[in-house]
LUMNUBA-947587 format. One record per residue (C-alpha): y, z, x. Coordinates in steps of 0.02 Angstrom, whole numbers, padded with zeros to 5 digits, always signed. Each point is the difference from the previous one (the first is absolute). Example, Ala and Ser with C-alpha at 12.3 -4.5 7.8 and 13.67 -1.06 7.14 Angstrom:
BEGIN
-00225+00390+00615;+00172-00033+00069;
This chain:
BEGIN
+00000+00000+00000;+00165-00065+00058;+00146+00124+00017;+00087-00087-00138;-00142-00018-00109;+00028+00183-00028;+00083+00076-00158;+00010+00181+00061;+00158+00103-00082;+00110+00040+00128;+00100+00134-00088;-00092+00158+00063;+00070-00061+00183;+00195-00057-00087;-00011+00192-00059;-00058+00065+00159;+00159-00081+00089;+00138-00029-00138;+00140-00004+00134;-00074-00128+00088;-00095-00103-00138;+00112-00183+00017;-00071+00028+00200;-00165+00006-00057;+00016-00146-00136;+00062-00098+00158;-00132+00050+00121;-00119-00017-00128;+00056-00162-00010;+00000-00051+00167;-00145+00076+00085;-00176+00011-00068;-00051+00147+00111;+00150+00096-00084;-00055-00065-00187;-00193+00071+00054;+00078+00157+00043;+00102+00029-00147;-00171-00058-00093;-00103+00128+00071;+00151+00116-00039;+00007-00005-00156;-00218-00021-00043;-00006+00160+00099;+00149+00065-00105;-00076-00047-00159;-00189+00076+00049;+00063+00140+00077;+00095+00034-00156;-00182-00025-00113;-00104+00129+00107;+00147+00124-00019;-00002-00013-00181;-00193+00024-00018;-00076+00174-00046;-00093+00031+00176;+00144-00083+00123;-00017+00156+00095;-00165-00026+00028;+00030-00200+00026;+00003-00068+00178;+00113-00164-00064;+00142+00125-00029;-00005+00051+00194;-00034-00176+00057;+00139-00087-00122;+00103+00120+00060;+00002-00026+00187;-00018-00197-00034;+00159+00017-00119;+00093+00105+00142;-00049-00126+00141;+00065-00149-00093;+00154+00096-00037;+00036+00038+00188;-00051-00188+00046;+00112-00064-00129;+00161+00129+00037;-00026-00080+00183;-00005-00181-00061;+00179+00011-00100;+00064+00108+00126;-00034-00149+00124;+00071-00132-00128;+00165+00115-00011;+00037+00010+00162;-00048-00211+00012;+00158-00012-00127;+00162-00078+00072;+00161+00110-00002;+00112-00056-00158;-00161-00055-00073;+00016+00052-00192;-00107+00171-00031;+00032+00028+00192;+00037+00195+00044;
């Protein structure tokens, strides 16, 4: 299956960075390793968010592993638009 063959909701990773969510559209966009990334993101999100919600999560080993796999992506991913900020040119609109 071809990245773009995909129809994975992208909104659990939009919520998980609202400041920088046109970044991500872009990246998204752009770069397919990115778009993966956000994909796992937000599949990990969504699981992770399933096991919590059943009756024995504490007993669940998905809720430990969703968790770290959720929290690596999110490190990866606060890297990747860090990288893309500093890429921006000065005077470039949404430039800090």
């Amino acid at each position: 299956m071809d990245a773009n063959d995909r129809d994975v909701d992208l909104e659990p990773t939009f919520k998980r960075f609202p400041q920088d969510r046109a970044m991500l559209a872009l990246l998204i966009r752009t770069n397919a390793v990115v778009r993966i990334m956000c994909e796992e993101h937000a599949m990990a999100t969504t699981a992770l968010d399933h096991f919590e919600q059943a009756p024995d999560a504490e007993r669940r080993p998905e809720v430990a592993e969703y968790r770290a796999l959720k929290a690596e992506l999110e490190v990866e991913l606060e890297t990747v638009i860090q990288d893309a900020r500093q890429l921006r040119l000065p005077g470039e609109p949404g430039r800090k």
